[in-house]
C-alpha positions in Angstrom: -18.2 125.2 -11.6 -20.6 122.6 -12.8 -22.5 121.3 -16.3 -25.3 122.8 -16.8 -27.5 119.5 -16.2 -27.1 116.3 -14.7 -26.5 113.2 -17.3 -28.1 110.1 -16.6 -25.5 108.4 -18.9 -22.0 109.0 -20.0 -20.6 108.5 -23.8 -16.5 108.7 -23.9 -14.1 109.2 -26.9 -11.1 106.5 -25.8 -7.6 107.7 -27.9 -6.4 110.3 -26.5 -8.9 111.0 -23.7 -9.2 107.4 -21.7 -5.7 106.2 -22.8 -3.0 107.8 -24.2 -2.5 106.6 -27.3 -2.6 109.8 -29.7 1.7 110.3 -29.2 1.7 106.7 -29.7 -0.6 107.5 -33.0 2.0 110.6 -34.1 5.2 109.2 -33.6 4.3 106.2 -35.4 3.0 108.1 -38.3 5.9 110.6 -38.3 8.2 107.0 -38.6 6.2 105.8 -41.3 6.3 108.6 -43.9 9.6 108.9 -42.8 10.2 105.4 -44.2 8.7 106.1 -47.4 10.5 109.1 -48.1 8.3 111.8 -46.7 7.8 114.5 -43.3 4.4 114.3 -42.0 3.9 118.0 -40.2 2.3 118.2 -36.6 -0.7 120.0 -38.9 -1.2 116.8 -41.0 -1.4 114.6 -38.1 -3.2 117.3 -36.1 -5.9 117.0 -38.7 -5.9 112.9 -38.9 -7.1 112.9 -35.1 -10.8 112.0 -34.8 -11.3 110.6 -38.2 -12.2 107.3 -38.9 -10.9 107.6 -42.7 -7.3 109.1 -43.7 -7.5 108.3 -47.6 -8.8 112.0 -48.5 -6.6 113.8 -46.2 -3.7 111.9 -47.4 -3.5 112.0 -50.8 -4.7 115.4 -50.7 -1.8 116.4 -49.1 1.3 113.9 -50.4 -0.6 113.2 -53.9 -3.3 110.9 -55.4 -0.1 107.8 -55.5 0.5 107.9 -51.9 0.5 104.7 -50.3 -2.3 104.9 -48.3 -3.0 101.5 -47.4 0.6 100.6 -47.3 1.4 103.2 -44.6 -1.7 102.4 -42.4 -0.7 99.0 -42.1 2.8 100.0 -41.2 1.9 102.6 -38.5 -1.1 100.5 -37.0 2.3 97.4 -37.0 4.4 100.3 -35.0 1.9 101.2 -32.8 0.6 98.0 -31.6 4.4 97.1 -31.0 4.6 100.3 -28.7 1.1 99.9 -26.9 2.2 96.4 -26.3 5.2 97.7 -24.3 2.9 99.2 -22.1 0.1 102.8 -22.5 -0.3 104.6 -19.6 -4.1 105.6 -19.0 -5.1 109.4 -18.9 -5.6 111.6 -15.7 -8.8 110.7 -14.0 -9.6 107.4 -16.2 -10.5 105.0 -13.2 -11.4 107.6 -10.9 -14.5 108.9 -13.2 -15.4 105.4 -13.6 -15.7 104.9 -10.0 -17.7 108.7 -9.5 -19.9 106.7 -12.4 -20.3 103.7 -10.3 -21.2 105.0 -7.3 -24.1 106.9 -9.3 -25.2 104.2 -10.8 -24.8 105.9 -13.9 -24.3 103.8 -17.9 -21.6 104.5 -19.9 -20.6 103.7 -23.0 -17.4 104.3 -25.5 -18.1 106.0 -28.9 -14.3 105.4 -31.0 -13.5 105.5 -34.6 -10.7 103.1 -33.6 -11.5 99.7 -34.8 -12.9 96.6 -31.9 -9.7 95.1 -32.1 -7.3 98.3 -30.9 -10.5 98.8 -28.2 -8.9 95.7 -27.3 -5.1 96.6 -27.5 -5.4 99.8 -25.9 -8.2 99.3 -22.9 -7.3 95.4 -22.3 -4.5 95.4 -20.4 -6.1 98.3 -17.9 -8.9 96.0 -17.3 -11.4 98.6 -18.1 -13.7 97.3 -21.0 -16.0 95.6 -18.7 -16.7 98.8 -16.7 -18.4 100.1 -19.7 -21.8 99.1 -21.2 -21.3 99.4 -24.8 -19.0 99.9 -27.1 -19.3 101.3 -30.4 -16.3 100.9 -32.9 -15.1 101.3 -36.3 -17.7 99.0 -37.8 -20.9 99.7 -35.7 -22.5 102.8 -37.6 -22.3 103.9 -41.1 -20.8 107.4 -40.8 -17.8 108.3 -38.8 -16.6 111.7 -36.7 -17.5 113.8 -37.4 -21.0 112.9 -38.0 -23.1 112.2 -35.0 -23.6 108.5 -35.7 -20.9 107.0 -33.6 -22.7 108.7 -30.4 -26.6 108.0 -31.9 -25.4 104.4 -31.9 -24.1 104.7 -28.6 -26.9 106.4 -26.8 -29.5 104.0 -28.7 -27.8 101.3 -27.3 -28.0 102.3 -23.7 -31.6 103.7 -24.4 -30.8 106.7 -23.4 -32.3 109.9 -25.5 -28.2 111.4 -26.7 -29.5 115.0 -25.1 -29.7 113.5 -21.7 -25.8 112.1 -22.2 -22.5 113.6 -21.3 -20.2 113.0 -23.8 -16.6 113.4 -23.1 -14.1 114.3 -26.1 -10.5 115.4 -27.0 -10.5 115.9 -30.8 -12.6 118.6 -33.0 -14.2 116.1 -35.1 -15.4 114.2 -32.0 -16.9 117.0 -30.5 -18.6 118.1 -33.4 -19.8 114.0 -33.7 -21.1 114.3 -29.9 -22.5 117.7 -30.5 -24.3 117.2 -33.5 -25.7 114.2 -31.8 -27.6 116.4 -29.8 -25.4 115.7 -26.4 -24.4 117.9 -23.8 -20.4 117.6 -24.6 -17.1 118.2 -22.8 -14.0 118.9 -24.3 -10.9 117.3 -22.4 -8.1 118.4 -24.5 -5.1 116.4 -25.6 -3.2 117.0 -28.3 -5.4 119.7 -30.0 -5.8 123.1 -27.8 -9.7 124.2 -28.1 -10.8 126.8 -30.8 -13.4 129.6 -30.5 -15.2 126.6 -32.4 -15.0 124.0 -29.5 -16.3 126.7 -27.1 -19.3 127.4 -28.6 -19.7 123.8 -29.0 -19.1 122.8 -25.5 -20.7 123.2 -22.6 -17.3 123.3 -21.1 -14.0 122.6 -21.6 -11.7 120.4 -18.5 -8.6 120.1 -17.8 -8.7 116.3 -17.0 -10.8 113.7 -15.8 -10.6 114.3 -12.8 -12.0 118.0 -12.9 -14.8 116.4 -15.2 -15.5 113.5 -12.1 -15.8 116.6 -10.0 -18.7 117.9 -11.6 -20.8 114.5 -11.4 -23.3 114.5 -8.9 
């Protein structure tokens, strides 16, 4: 098996497909409406993934008084204490980045994570410098999943977005990278693909590496 096309760049989510972060994400949510007297379902969090705003989703489901400031200050304070202890990168991570090396080929990370968990989650790894960009929470006016998070990115390696590969793990970043006109890849992680994803993607991996194998 192979894409369809070649790339001549290369836009990656980073939760959940470069590091993984997105248990980190649930178990600190699950502790934090825990602490203020509520269950947060695997659905709710489920949904949550890929969105660069949770006030709607929120009080929509817990009602309009929830705390929603409150409790993403709490769970972002939970998780950076567990990312600190250590976040393993995903299957493939280095290994794609070499395949893109060796091609000579730009890349760039399109999150709805803010600059400062780009930071906390890729720093240690030592693998922010391997990429050319990166757009974050802050660097385009509509998040996922709208396309502008991968417009941004592909305007910023000069690179039209349907000559990119983007590589994603949540619904509302593949129908970002998709509506942005790229040819996307869906690495799942904690959501399984729909009949949605498929007819978005051009293919779906099991893992980086299977994704690195297809470069080239």
């Amino acid at each position: 098996m192979s894409l369809p096309r070649q790339p001549i760049a290369v836009v990656f989510d980073m939760d959940g497909l470069l590091v993984d972060t997105e248990t980190v994400y649930r178990d600190a949510m699950a502790m934090t409406a825990r602490e203020l007297g509520h269950e947060m379902s695997l659905d709710v969090f489920r949904a949550m993934i890929g969105l660069p705003d949770n006030h709607e989703l929120l009080t929509g489901h817990y009602g309009a008084d929830f705390p929603v400031e409150a409790f993403n200050d709490r769970t972002m304070m939970l998780a950076d204490e567990i990312i600190a202890a250590g976040v393993a990168l995903k299957a493939g991570a280095e290994e794609i980045l070499d395949r893109l090396d060796e091609l000579a080929l730009p890349r760039a990370i399109a999150t709805s994570s803010s600059h400062r968990a780009v930071a906390s989650h890729l720093g240690p790894s030592g693998l922010i410098p391997r990429f050319h960009t990166i757009v974050a929470k802050g660097d385009y006016t509509r998040g996922k999943p709208n396309p502008d998070p991968y417009l941004t990115a592909a305007e910023r390696l000069g690179v039209d977005p349907a000559l990119c590969l983007a590589l994603e793990d949540s619904h509302n970043g593949v129908r970002a990278a998709a509506a942005a006109g790229m040819m996307t890849v869906m690495v799942p992680d904690l959501l399984d693909p729909t009949e949605e994803m498929h007819d978005l993607c051009v293919r779906i991996a099991r893992d980086l590496h299977e994704v690195r194998g297809w470069l080239g």
